[in-house]
VEXBABA-885289 format. One record per residue (C-alpha): residue in one letter; x, y, z. Coordinates in steps of 0.5 Angstrom, whole numbers, plus 500, padded with zeros to 3 digits. Layout:
<vexlums>
VEXLUM  code   xx   yy   zz
VEXLUM     a    X    Y    Z
...
</vexlums>
This chain:
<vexlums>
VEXLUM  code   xx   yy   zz
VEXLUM     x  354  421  601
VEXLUM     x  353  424  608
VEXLUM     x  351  433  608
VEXLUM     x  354  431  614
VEXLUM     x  361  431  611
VEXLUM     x  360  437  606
VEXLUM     x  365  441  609
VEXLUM     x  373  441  608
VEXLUM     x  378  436  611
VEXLUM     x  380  441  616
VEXLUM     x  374  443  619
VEXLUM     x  373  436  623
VEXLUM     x  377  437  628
VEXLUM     x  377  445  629
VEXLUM     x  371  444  635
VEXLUM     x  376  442  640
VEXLUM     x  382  448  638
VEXLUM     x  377  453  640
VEXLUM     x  378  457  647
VEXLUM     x  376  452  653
VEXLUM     x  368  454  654
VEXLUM     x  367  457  648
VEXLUM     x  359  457  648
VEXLUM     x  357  461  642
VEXLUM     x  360  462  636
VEXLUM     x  357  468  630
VEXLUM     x  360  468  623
VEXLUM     x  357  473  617
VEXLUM     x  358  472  609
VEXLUM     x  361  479  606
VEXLUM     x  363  480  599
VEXLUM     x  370  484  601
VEXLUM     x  371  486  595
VEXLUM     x  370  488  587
VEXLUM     x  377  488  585
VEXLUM     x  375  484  579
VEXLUM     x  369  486  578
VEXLUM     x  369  494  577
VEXLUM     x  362  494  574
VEXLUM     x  359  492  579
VEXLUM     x  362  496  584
VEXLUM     x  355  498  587
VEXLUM     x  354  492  590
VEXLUM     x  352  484  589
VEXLUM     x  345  481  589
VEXLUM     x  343  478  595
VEXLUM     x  341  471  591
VEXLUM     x  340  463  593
VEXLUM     x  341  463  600
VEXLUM     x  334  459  600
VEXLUM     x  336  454  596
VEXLUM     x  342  453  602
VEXLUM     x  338  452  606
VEXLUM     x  332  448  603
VEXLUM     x  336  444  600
VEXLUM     x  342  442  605
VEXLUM     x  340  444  611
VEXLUM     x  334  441  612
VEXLUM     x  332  436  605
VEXLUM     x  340  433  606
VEXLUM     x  341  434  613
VEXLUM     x  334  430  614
VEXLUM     x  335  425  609
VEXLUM     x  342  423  609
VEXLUM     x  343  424  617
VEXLUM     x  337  425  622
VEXLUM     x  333  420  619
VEXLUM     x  338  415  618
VEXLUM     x  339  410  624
VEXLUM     x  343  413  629
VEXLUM     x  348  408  628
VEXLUM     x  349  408  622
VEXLUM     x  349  415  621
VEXLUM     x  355  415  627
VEXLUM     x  358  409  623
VEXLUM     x  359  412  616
VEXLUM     x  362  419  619
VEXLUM     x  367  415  623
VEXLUM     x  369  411  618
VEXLUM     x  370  417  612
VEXLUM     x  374  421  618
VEXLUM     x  378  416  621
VEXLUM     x  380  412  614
VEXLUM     x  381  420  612
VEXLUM     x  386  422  617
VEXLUM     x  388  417  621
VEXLUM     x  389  415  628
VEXLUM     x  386  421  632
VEXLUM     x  382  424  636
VEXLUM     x  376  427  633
VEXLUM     x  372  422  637
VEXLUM     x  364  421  634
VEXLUM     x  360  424  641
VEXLUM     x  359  431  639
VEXLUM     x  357  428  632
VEXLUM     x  352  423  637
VEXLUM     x  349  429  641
VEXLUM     x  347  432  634
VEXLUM     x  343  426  631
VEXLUM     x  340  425  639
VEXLUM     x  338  434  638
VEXLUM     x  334  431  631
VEXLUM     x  335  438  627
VEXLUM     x  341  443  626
VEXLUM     x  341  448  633
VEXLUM     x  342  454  628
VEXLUM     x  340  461  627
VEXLUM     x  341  465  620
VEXLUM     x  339  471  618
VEXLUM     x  340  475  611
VEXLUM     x  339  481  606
VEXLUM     x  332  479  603
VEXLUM     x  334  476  597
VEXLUM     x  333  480  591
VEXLUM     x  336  487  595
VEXLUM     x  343  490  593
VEXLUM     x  349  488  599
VEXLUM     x  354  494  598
VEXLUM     x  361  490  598
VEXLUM     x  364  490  606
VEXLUM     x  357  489  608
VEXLUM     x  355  483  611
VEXLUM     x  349  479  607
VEXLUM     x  348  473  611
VEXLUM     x  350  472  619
VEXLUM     x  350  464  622
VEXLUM     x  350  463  630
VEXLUM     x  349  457  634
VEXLUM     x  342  456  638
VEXLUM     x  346  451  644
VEXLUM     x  352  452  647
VEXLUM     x  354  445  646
VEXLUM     x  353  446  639
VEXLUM     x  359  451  638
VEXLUM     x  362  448  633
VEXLUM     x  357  447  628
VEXLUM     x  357  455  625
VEXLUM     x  364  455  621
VEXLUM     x  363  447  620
VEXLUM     x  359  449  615
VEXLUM     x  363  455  614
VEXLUM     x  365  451  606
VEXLUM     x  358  448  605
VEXLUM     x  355  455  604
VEXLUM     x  362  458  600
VEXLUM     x  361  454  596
VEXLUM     x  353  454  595
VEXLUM     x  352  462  596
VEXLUM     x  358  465  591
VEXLUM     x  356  463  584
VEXLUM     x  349  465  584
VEXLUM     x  350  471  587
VEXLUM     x  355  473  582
VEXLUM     x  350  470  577
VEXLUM     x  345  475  580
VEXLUM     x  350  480  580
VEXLUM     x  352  479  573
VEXLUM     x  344  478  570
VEXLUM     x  343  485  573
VEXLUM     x  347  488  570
VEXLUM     x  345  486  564
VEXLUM     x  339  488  565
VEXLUM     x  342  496  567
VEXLUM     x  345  495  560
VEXLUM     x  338  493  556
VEXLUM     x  333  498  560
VEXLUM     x  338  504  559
VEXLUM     x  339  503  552
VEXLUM     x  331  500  552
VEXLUM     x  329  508  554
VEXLUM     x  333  511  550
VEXLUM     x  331  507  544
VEXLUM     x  323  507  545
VEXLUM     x  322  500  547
VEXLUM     x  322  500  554
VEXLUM     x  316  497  559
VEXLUM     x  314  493  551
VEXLUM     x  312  485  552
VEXLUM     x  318  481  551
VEXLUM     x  323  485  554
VEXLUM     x  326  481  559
VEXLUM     x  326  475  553
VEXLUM     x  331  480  550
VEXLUM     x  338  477  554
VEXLUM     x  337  469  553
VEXLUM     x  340  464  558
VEXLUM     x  344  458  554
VEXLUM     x  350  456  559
VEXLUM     x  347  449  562
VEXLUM     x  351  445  557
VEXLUM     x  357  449  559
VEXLUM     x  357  450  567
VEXLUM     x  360  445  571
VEXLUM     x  356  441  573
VEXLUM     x  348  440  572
VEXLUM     x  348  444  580
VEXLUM     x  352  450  577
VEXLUM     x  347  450  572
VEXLUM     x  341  451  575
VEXLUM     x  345  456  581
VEXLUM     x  347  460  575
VEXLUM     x  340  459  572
VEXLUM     x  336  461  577
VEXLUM     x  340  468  578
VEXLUM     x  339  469  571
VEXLUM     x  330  469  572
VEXLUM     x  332  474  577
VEXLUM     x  333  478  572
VEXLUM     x  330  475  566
VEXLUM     x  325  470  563
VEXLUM     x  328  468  557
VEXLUM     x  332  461  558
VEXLUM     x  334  454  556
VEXLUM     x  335  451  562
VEXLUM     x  329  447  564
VEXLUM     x  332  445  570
VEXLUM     x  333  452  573
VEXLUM     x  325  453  573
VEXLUM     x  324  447  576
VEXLUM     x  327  448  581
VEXLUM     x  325  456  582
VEXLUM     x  319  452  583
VEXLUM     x  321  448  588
VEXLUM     x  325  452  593
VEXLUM     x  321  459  591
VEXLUM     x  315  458  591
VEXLUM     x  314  459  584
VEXLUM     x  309  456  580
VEXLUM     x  308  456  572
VEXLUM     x  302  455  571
VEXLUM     x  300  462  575
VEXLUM     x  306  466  573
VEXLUM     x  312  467  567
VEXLUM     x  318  464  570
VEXLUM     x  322  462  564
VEXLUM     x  320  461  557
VEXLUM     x  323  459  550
VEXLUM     x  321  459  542
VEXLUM     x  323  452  538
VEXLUM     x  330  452  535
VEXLUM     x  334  448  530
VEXLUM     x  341  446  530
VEXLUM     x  346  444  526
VEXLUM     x  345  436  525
VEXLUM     x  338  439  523
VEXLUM     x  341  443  519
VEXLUM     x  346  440  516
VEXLUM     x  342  433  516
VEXLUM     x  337  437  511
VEXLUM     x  342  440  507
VEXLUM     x  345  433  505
VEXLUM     x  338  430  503
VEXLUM     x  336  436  500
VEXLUM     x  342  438  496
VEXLUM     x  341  445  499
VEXLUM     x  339  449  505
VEXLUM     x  333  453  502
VEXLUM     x  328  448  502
VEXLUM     x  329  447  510
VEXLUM     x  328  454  511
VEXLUM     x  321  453  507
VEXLUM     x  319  447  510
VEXLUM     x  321  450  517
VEXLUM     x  316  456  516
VEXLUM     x  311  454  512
VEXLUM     x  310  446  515
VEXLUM     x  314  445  522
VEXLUM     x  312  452  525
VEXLUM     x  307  456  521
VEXLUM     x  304  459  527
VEXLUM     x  310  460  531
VEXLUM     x  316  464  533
VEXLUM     x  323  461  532
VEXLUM     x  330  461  532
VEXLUM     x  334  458  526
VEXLUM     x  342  456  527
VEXLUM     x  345  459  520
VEXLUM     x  351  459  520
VEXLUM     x  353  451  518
VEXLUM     x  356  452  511
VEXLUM     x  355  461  509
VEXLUM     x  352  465  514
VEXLUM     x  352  471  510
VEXLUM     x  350  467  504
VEXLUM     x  344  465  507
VEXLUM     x  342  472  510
VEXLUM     x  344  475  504
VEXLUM     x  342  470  498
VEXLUM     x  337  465  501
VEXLUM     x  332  469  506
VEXLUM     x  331  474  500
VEXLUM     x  329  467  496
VEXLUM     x  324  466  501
VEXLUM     x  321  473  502
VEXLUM     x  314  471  500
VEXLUM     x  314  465  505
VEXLUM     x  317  470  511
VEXLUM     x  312  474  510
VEXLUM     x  307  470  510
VEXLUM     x  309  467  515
VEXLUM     x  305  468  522
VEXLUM     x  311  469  527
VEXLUM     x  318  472  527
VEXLUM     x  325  468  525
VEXLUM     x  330  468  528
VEXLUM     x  335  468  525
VEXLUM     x  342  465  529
VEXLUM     x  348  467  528
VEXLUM     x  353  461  531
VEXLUM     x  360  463  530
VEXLUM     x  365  469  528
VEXLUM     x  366  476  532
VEXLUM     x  360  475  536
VEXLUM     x  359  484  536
VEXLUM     x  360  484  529
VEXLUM     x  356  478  527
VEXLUM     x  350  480  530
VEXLUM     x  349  488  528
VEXLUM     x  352  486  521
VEXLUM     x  345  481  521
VEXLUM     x  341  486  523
VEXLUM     x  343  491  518
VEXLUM     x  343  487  512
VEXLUM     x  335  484  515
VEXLUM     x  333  491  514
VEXLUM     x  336  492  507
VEXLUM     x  333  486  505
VEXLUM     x  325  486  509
VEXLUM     x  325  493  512
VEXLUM     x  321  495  518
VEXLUM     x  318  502  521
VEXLUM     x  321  508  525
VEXLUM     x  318  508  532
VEXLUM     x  316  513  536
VEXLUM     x  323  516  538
VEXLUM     x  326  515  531
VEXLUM     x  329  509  531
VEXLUM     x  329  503  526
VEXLUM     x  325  497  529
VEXLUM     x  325  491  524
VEXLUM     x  320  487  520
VEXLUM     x  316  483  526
VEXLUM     x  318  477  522
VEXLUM     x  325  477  523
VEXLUM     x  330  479  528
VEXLUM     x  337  477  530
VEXLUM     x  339  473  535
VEXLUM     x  347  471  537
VEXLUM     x  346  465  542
VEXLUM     x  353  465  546
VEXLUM     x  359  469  547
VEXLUM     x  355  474  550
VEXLUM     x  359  478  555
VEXLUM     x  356  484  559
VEXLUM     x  363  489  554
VEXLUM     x  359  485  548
VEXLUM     x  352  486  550
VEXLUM     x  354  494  551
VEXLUM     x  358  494  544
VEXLUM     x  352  492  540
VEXLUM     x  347  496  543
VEXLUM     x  353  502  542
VEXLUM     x  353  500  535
VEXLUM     x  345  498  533
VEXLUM     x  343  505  537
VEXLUM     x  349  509  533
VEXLUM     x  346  507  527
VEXLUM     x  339  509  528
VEXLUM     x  336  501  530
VEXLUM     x  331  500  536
VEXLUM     x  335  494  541
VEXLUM     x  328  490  540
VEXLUM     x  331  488  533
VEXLUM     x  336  483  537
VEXLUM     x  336  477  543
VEXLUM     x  343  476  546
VEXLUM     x  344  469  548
VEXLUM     x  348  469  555
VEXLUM     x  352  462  555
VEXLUM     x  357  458  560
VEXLUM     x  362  463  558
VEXLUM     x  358  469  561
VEXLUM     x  357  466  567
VEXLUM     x  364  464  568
VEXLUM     x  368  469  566
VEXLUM     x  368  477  565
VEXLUM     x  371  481  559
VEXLUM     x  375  487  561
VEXLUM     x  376  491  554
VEXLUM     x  380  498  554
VEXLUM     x  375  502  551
VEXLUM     x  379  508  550
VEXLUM     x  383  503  545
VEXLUM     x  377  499  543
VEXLUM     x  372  504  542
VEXLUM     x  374  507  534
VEXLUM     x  373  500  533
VEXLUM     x  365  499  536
VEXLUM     x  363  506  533
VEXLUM     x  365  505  526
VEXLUM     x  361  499  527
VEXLUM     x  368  493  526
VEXLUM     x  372  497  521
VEXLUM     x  378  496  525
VEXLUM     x  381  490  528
VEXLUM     x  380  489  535
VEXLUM     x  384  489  540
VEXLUM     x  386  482  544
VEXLUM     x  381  483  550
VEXLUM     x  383  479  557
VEXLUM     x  378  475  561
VEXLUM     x  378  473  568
VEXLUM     x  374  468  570
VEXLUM     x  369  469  576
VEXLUM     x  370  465  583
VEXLUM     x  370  466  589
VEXLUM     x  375  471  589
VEXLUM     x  370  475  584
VEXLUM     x  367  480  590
VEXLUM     x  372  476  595
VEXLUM     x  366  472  599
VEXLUM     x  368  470  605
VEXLUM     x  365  467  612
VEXLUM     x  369  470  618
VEXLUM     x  368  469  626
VEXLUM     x  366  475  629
VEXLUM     x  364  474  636
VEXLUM     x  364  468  641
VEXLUM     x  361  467  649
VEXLUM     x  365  463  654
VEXLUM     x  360  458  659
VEXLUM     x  360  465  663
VEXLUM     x  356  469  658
VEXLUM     x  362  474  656
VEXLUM     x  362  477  650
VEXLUM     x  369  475  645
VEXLUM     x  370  479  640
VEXLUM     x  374  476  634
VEXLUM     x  376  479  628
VEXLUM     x  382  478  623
VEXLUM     x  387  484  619
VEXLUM     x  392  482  615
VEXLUM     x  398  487  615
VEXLUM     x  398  484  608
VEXLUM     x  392  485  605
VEXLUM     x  388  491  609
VEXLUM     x  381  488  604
VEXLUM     x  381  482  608
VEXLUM     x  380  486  614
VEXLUM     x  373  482  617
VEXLUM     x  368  485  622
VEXLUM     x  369  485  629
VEXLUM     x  363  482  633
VEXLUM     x  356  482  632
VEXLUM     x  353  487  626
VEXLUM     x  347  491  625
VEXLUM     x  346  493  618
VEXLUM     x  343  499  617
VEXLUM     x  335  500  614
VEXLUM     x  337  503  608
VEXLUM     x  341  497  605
VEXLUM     x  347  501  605
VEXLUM     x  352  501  611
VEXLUM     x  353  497  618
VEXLUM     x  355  498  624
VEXLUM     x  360  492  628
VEXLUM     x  363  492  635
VEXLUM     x  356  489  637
VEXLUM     x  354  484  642
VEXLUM     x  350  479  640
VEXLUM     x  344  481  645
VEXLUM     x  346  488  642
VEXLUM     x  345  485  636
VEXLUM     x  339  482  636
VEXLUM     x  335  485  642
VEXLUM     x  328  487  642
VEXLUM     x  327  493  638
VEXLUM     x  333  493  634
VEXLUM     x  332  496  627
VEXLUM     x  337  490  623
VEXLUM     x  336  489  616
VEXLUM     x  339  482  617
VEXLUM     x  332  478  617
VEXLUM     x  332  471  620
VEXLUM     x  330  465  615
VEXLUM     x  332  459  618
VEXLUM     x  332  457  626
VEXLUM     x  333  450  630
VEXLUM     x  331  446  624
VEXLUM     x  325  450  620
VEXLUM     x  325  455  615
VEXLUM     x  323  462  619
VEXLUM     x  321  466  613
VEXLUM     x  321  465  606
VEXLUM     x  320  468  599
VEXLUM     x  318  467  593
VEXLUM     x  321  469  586
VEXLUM     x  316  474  584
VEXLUM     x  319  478  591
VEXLUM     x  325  477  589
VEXLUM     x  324  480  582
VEXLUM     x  320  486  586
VEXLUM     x  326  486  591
VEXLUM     x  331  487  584
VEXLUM     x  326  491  581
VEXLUM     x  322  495  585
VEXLUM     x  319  500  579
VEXLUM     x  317  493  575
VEXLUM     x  320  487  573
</vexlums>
């Protein structure tokens, strides 16, 4: 597949519908909107431009246009676009010139990556560098929409997730403790749409956190930012069962116990690890059969987790933590709260929405438990959809920890519309150099209002200014929090993880 042709139908052909001599043509990418996603109002984490441009910019473009035979890289866009929509006059020159020029003659600047872009605030800016090339910037107008908005709402949401830990964390003595970024555990790959979806969305969640399944995502964080496992803590896990395990065992053994002693004392001894326990009771395992195993837990050099898998996942989750503290007890800390016995803790590994995260730290800390007691599992379902819940109506039920029904909540699923992302043209120059200044302002929708010219993004992150020229814009000695990261085919400047997490989180990660 060509990275030339990943781009919609339509766009083929826009390059000879602009003004006569139209030299430069400048987009931006805005989210325009929070409509759907009132909790993260402040704004969206600038996340995954990097990967854009290393991976379709230049690793795609280079090996599936530049460095193919001229000819056989005309022929193949020839034949794709005319079988695709018929007779016309698209032509192949310009596709010609571009693989003649050798690299994408184009110009992106961007927030750093990691920083807070303000809904209405321009995040990212693409213009072309030579005027026969005009054409190119909304070209790849579908390529980046399609790239940029999942990361940057799964940023967005992991952060999010992060405000909701660290807040409860301060409050419950375990703020600035090892492991606090394990605590919210990214499970989604089997669920995500695809093997990209899932390391776009795990890649954002390491933004914010280092617990995760998906091994994919790391080696991709190592490859397009500059992180290495061998020197820093990208993303780590602990083994786990399953339910074949589980149940596979229970068959021969005739029981569950005996796979519960054998995990702790034969498979790891020595080693944390997590137990799915919900194959047949759940409730008879927590409350029957770990008591059983009080000796071997106790002696045992590491901490289970125990996992819930199924039911209401706020219930389940607090419930386990109370019922372990019954059954293992633990110490009161510093600030008064209960922190289990080192050797158990709960987990719940799906299901988990920022609504339900808030819920269940509610309950745990109403009831006196530090959150260190519990490990929330962010699955597919987390990172494609939000959860909107009336707390007013719910909050009797969250409070009396799950002694009413709950009521039915709504779900919305995130995309691209989430935050409204959108890449508009602003501004243009004839042959002559004169500035065009482009915009669109539906009477319809006032939100998707776009800017108008070149911007200028104030230093402090928070606000921009439009109406620019492009000399205005990128002039010496403009003040532009917009940077420049790609230029005529090379990466200008980069960033590694561990400066977006210090961009996240400038207090420490």
């Amino acid at each position: 597949m060509s990275a030339i042709l990943l781009t919609d139908g339509y766009k083929l052909d826009h390059r000879r519908q602009y003004p006569e001599g139209t030299e430069y043509v400048y987009s931006n990418w805005t989210p325009r909107s929070c409509q759907y996603f009132p909790e993260a109002k402040d704004g969206v984490v600038v996340f995954g431009i990097q990967y854009f441009i290393k991976e379709y910019l230049l690793d795609r473009m280079n090996q599936e246009f530049f460095n193919k035979p001229k000819n056989e890289a005309v022929a193949y866009f020839a034949r794709r676009v005319n079988t695709f929509l018929g007779p016309n006059q698209v032509g192949t020159a310009h596709i010609e010139a571009l693989h003649d020029l050798g690299y994408l003659p184009i110009e992106i600047k961007a927030l750093p990556e990691g920083t807070l872009c303000p809904i209405k605030v321009p995040a990212l800016t693409f213009v072309n560098t030579k005027p026969e090339f005009f054409w190119l910037t909304n070209y790849f107008e579908t390529l980046i929409s399609t790239t940029l908005w999942l990361p940057m709402t799964s940023a967005t949401s992991a952060r999010l997730y992060k405000q909701e830990l660290l807040r409860h964390a301060r409050k419950t003595g375990f703020e600035n403790q090892p492991g606090l970024d394990f605590l919210c555990h990214d499970f989604s790959m089997r669920g995500m749409a695809g093997i990209e979806a899932s390391i776009m969305s795990g890649m954002a969640h390491m933004t914010s956190f280092t617990g995760s399944e998906t091994i994919p995502a790391i080696q991709a964080v190592e490859e397009y930012y500059d992180a290495n496992v061998e020197t820093e803590l990208i993303a780590g896990t602990v083994p786990a069962t399953e339910h074949s395990v589980m149940c596979s065992n229970a068959a021969v053994d005739g029981d569950e116990i005996t796979q519960v002693k054998r995990l702790l004392t034969e498979i790891y001894p020595n080693n944390n690890f997590s137990m799915v326990s919900d194959s047949y009771d759940y409730w008879n395992l927590v409350d029957n059969i770990l008591p059983q195993c009080r000796e071997e837990i106790m002696n045992h050099n590491g901490c289970l987790l125990v996992r819930g898998d199924s039911g209401d996942p706020v219930q389940v989750i607090t419930e386990t933590v109370f019922h372990l503290w019954d059954q293992f007890g633990g110490t009161v800390n510093s600030k008064g709260y209960k922190v289990l016995d080192p050797h158990v803790k709960a987990i719940y590994g799906d299901s988990i929405t920022p609504q339900r995260c808030e819920a269940i730290y509610d309950i745990l800390e109403r009831n006196g438990f530090s959150i260190q007691n519990v490990v929330l599992g962010v699955g597919s379902f987390s990172f494609m959809c939000l959860e909107t819940i009336d707390k007013d109506a719910d909050w009797g039920y969250y409070a009396t920890h799950l002694a009413a029904p709950k009521p039915a909540p709504k779900y919305n699923p995130y995309t691209r519309d989430t935050f409204g992302y959108a890449i508009k043209a602003t501004y243009g120059e004839d042959k002559d150099g004169n500035p065009v200044m482009i915009y669109k302002q539906p009477k319809a929708l006032a939100w998707k209002k776009s800017q108008k010219g070149c911007v200028i993004v104030a230093q402090d992150g928070q606000s921009y200014t439009d109406g620019h020229t492009f000399a205005e814009a990128h002039g010496e000695g403009v003040e532009n929090l917009l940077q420049l990261v790609f230029k005529d085919g090379k990466m200008v400047k980069q960033i590694s993880l561990a400066e977006v997490r210090a961009n996240m989180y400038p207090e420490g990660f």
